[in-house]
C-alpha positions as CSV (number, residue, x, y, z in Angstrom):
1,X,-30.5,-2.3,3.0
2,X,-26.8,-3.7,1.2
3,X,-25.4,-0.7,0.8
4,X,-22.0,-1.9,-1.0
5,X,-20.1,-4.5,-2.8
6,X,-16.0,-4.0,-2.8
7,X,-13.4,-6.5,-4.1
8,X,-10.0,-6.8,-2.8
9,X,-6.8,-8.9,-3.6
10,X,-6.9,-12.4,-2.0
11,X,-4.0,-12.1,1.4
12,X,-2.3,-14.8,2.2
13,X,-0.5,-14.7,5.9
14,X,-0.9,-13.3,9.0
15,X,-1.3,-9.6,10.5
16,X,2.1,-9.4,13.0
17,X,1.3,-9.0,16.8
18,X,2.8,-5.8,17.2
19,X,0.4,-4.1,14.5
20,X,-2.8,-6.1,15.4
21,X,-2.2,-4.8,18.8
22,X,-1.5,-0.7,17.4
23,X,-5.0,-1.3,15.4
24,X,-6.9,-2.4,18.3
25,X,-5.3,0.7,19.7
26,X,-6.4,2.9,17.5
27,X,-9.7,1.6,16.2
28,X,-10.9,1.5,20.3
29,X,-10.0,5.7,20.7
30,X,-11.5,6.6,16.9
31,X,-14.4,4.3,17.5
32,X,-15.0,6.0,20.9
33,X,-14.5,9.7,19.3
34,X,-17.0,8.9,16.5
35,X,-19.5,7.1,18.7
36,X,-19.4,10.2,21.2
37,X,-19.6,13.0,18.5
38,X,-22.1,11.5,16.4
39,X,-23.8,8.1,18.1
40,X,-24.6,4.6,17.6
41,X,-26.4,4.7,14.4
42,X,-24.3,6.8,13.0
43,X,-21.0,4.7,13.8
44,X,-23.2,1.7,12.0
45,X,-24.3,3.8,8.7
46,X,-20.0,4.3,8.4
47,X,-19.3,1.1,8.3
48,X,-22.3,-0.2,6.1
49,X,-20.4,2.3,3.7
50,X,-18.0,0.3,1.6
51,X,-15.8,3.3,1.1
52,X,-15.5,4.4,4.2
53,X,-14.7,1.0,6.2
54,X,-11.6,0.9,3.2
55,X,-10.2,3.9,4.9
56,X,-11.1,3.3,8.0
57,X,-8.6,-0.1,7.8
58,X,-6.2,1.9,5.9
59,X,-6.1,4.6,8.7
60,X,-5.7,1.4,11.0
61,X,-2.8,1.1,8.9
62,X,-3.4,-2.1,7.0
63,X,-2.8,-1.8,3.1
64,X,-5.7,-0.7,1.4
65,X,-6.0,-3.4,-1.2
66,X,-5.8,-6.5,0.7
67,X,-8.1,-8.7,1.4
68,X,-7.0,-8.9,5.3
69,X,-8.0,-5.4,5.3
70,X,-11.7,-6.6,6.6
71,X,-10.6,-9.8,8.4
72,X,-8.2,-7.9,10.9
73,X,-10.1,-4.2,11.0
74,X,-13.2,-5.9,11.9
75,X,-10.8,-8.5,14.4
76,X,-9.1,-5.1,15.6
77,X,-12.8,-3.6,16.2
78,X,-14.0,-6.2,18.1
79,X,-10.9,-6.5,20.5
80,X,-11.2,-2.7,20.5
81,X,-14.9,-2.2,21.5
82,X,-14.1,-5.7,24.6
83,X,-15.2,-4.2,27.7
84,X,-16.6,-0.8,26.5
85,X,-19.7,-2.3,24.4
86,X,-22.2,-1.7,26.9
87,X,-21.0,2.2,27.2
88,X,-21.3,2.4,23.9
89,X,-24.6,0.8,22.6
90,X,-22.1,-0.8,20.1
91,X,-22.3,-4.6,19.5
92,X,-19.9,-7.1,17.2
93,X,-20.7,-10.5,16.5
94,X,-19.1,-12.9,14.5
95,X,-15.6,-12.8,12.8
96,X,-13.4,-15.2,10.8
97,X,-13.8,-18.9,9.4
98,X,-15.7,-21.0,12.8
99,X,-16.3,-17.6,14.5
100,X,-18.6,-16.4,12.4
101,X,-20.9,-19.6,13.2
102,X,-21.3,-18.2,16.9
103,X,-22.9,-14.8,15.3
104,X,-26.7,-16.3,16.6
105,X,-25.2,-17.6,19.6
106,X,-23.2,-14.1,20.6
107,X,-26.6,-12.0,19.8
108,X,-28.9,-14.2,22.0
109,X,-26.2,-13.4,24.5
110,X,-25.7,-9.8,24.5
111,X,-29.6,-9.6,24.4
112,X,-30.1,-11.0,27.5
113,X,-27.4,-9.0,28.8
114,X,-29.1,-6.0,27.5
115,X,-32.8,-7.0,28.0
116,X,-33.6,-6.5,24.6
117,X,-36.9,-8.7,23.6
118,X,-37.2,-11.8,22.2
119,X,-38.7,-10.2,18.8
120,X,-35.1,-7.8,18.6
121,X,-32.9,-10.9,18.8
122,X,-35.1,-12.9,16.6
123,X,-34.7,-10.0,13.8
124,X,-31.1,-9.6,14.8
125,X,-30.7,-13.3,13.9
126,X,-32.3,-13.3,11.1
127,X,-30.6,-10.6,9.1
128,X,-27.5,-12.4,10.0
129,X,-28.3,-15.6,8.7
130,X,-30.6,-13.9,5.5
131,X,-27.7,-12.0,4.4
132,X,-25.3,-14.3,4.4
133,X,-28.4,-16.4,2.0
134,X,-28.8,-13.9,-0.3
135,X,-25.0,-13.4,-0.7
136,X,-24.2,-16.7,-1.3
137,X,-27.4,-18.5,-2.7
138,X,-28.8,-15.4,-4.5
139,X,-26.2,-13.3,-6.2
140,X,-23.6,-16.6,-7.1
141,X,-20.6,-14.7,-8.2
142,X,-18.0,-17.4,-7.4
143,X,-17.0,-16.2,-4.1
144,X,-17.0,-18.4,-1.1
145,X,-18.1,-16.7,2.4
146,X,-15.8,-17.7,5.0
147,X,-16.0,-14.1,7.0
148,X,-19.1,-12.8,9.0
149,X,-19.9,-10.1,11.4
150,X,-22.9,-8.6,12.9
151,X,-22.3,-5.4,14.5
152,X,-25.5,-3.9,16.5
153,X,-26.2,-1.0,18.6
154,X,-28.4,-1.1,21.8
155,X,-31.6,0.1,20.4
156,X,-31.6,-2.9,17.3
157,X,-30.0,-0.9,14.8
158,X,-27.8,-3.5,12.7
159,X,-24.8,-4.1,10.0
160,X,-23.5,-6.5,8.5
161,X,-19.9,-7.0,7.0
162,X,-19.1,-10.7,5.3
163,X,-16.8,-11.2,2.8
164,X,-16.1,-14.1,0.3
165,X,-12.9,-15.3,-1.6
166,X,-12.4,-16.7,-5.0
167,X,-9.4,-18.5,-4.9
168,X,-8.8,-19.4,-8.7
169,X,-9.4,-15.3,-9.7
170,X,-7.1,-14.8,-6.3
171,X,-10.0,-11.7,-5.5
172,X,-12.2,-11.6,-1.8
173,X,-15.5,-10.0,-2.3
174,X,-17.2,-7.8,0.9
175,X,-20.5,-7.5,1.2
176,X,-22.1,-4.5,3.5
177,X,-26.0,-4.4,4.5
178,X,-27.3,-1.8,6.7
179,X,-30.6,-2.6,8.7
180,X,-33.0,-0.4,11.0
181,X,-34.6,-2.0,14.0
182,X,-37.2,-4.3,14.1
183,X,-40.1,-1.9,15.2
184,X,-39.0,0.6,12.5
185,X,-38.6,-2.5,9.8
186,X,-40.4,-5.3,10.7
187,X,-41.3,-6.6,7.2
188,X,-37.4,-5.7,6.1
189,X,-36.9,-6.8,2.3
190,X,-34.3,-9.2,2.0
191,X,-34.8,-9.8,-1.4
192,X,-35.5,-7.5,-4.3
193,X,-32.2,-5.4,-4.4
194,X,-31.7,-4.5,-0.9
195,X,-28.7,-2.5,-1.7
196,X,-28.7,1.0,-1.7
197,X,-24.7,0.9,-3.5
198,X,-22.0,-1.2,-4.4
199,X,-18.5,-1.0,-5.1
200,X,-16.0,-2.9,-6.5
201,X,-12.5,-3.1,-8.5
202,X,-13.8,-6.0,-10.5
203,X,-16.6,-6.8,-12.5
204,X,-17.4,-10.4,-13.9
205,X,-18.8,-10.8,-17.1
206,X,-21.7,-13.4,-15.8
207,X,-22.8,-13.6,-12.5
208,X,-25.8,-14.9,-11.5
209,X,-27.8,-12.0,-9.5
210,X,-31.3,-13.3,-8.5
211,X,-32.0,-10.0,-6.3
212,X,-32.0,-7.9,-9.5
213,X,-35.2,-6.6,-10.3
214,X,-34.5,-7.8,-13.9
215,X,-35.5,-11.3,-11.7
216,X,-38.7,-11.1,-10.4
217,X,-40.4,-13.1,-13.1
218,X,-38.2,-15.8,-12.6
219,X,-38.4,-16.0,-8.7
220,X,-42.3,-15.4,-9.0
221,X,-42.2,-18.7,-11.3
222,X,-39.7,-20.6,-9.5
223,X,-42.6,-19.9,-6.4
224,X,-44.9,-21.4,-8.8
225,X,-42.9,-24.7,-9.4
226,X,-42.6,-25.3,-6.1
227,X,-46.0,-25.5,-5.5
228,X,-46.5,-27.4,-8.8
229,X,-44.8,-30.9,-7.8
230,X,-45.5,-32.9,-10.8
231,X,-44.1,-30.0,-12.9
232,X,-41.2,-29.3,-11.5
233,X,-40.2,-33.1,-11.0
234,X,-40.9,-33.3,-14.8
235,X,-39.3,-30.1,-15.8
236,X,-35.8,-31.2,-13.8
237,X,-36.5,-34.9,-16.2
238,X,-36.5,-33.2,-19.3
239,X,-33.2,-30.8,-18.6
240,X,-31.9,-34.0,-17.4
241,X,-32.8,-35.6,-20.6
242,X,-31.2,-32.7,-22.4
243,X,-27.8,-33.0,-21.0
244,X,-28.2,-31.9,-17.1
245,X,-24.7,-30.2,-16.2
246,X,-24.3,-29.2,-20.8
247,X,-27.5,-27.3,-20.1
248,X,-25.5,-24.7,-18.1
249,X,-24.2,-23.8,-21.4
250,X,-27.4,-22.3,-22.5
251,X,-26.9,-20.0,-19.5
252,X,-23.2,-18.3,-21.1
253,X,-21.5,-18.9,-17.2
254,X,-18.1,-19.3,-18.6
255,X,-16.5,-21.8,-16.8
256,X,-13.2,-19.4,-15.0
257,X,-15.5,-17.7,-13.7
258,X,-17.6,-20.2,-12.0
259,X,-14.5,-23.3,-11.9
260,X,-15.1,-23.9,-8.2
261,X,-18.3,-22.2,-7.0
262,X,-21.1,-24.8,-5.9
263,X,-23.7,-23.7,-9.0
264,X,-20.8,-25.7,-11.2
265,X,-21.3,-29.1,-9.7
266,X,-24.8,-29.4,-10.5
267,X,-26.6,-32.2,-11.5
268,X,-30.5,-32.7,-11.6
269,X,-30.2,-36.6,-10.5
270,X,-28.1,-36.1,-7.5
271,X,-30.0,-37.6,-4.1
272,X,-29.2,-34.3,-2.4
273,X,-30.7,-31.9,-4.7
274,X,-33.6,-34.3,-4.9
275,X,-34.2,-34.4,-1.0
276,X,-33.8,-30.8,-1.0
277,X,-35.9,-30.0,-3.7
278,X,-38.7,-32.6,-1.9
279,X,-37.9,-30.4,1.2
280,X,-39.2,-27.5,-0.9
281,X,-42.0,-29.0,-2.2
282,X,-43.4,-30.5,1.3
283,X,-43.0,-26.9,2.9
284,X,-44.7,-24.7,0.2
285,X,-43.5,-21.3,1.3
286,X,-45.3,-18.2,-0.1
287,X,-42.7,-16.2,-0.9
288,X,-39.1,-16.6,-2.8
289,X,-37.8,-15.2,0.9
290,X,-39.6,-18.1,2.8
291,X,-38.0,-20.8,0.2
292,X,-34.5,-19.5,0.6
293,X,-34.6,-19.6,4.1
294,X,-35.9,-23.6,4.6
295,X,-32.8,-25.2,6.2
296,X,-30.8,-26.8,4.2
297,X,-31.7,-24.6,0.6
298,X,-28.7,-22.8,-0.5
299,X,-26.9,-21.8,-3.9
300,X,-28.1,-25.8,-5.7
301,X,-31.3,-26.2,-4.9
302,X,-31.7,-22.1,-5.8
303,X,-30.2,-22.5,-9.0
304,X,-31.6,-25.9,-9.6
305,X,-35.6,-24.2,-9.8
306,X,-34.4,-21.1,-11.5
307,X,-33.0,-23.1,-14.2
308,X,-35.9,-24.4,-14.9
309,X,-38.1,-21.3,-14.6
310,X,-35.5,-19.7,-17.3
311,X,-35.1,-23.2,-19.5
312,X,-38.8,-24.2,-19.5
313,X,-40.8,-21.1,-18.8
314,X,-38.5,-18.3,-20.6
315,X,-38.6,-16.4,-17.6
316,X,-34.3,-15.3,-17.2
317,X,-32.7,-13.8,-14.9
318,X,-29.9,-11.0,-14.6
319,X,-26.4,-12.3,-15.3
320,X,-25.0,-8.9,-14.6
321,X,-22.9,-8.6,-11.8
322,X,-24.4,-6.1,-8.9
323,X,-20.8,-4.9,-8.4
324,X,-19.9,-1.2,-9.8
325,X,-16.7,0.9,-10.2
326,X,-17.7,3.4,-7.5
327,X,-14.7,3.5,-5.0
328,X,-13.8,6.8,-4.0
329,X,-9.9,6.9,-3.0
330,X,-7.0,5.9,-5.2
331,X,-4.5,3.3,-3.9
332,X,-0.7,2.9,-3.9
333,X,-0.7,1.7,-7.2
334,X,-1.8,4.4,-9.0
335,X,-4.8,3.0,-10.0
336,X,-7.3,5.6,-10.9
337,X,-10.9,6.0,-10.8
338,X,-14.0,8.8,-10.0
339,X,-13.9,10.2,-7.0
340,X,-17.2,12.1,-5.5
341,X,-16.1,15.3,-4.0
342,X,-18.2,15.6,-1.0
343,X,-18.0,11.9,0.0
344,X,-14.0,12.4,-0.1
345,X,-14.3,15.7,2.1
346,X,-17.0,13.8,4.7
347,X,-14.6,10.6,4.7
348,X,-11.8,12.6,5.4
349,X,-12.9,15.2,8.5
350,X,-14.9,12.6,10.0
351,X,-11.6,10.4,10.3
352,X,-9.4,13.7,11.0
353,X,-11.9,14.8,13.7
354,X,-12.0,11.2,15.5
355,X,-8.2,10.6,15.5
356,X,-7.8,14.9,16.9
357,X,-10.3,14.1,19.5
358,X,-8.9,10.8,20.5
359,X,-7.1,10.0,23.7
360,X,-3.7,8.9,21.7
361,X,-0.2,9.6,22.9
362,X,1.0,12.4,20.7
363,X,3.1,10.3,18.7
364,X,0.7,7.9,17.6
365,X,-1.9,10.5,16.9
366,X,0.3,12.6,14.8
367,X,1.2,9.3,12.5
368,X,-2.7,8.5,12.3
369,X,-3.0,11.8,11.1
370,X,-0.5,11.5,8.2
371,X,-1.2,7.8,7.4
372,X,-5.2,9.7,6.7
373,X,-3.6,12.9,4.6
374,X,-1.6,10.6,3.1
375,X,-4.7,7.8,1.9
376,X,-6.5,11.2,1.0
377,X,-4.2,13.3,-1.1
378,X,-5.4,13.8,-4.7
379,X,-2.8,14.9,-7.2
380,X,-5.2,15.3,-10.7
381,X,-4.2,13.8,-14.4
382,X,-6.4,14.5,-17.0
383,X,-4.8,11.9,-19.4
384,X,-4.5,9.1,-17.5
385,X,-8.6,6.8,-18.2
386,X,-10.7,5.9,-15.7
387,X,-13.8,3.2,-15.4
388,X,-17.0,5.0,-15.3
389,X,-20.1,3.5,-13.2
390,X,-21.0,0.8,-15.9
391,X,-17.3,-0.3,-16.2
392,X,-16.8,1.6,-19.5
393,X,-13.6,3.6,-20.4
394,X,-13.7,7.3,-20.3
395,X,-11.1,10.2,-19.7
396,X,-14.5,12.2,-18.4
397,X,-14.8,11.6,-14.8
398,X,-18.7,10.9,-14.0
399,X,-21.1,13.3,-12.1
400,X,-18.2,16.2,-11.6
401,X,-15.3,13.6,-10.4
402,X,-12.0,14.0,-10.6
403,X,-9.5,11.1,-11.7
404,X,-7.0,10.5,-8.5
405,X,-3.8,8.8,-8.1
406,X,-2.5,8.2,-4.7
């Protein structure tokens, strides 16, 4: 269900008028030709892919790299879509900073509007609220959410694209999850690697990923602690005992990585933790999903019993990040990786066919059309290395790839 993972530059600033307004232009006739050629779900599958949504805000011209890439193509899409959504079957929710707070408040909305049932805009609300969980609480990477959007098509067909920032490593993180509708998925797996692919420019050494299947013992004994009161209590004593915040050592987190994400300020005396940890204990959920989405449980608490199921009980968890080198289009600065032939020809005549069948002024279509050759133009050097899927050097590009530089 996350189908990707890509990491971007951290932007400071603010997208000028006159382009905001030529990418709301642009994104409202390309979304229209896509939707009408290939439909709703399709449109949704596009932007759950990590790859294409780059080029899709790069077509928008915004630079590729930059973290205001998501921000202001999603900002452009929704501005785009205003007025034409119910044509469409094409929903967004959410955006930037206090916007993306009103995502369950803008879902209940449009579902009224459309009549959908109160078991659609329940699921609906859930994956927005679970994803943005299991992004922030489960896979603790040091990046902070501050951007969410649900974007939803008439028959309950969902995606979701959030990003976080890291603002000593000066990097934003995007997250992309792709959901079916409720009748299709009603028991949809939040938890146990609900990706189907990620990537990213930047791998961290540690990084703590509890959706790894590498985890499963420890989130099946964390379940255990919890309904184990006297244990757990006693287990948090003893770490305390040990050192409390020195114990993060055992755990090789080095501390740049991890300087200002919340998993850092532990402490296993702290009132907070405590109430939230009794909050845990009173409501004895049945599954790791159930105890992550109690109010008020987030990255602490989550880290808190998963210490202890690693520290007491041996069982660890993976420290590997879930991000991969798997982007498929070089940038401006000649950074080169693997590209995937067919993905590069599909990303390319999909976005080719929308902007030829759009309802632009010649002009602007024509300059689309470049800005997309342009993004898309390979020119191949043998000598120069590339990053291969597990972040290795290698001049052989994986699975018949070519190296690019743009």
């Amino acid at each position: 269900m996350k189908t990707g993972i890509a990491n971007f530059t951290l932007d400071y600033g603010k997208c000028p008028r006159w382009l905001f307004e030529k990418m709301v232009r642009l994104a409202r006739v390309m979304s229209i030709a896509i939707i009408e050629a290939f439909g709703p779900r399709e449109f949704l599958r596009r932007l759950s892919d990590p790859v294409w949504f780059q080029s899709f805000g790069s077509v928008l011209a915004f630079d590729w790299n930059a973290s205001g890439l998501t921000t202001t193509t999603l900002g452009a899409l929704k501005v785009a879509l205003g007025g034409i959504e119910k044509e469409l079957g094409v929903f967004v929710c959410g955006g930037k900073g206090k916007t993306s707070r009103k995502t369950p408040e803008e879902i209940q909305n449009w579902g009224n509007v459309l009549g959908l049932t109160q078991i659609v805009i329940d699921r609906l609300t859930y994956a927005s609220r679970a994803s943005a969980k299991v992004d922030s609480a489960l896979i603790q990477d040091g990046f902070t959410l501050y951007h969410h959007n649900l974007i939803f098509a008439s028959s309950g067909e969902w995606a979701v694209i959030q990003q976080g920032m890291n603002t000593q490593l000066l990097k934003a993180r995007r997250y992309h999850w792709l959901g079916k509708t409720a009748a299709d998925d009603p028991e949809c797996n939040f938890i146990n690697e609900p990706h189907s692919g990620i990537a990213s420019q930047l791998m961290l050494s540690k990084a703590l990923d509890l959706t790894s299947r590498k985890s499963e013992k420890n989130r099946s004994v964390s379940i255990g602690l919890v309904h184990e009161s006297k244990t757990l209590y006693r287990d948090l004593k003893i770490i305390s005992l040990r050192g409390g915040q020195q114990q993060l050592k055992i755990l090789d987190l080095p501390d740049y990585e991890f300087h200002s994400h919340p998993v850092e300020a532990i402490t296993f005396t702290g009132p907070r933790l405590e109430k939230n940890i009794r909050a845990v204990l009173s409501a004895q959920p049945t599954t790791f999903e159930k105890m992550l989405m109690l109010p008020g449980i987030g990255g602490k608490t989550i880290r808190a019993v998963s210490l202890v199921a690693e520290v007491i009980y041996g069982a660890k968890p993976s420290y590997e990040d879930p991000a991969r080198y798997t982007f498929a289009h070089g940038g401006k600065d000649g950074t080169p990786y693997p590209v995937d032939r067919t993905t590069y020809d599909k990303t390319l005549n999909v976005m080719e066919s929308a902007l030829r069948k759009s309802r632009l002024a010649y002009r602007e279509k024509e300059t689309a059309l470049r800005q997309a050759n342009k993004l898309f133009s390979p020119r191949y050097n043998p000598e120069i290395p590339v990053f291969s899927i597990k972040g290795k050097y290698s001049t052989v590009p994986p699975r018949g790839g070519s190296v690019l530089r743009v």
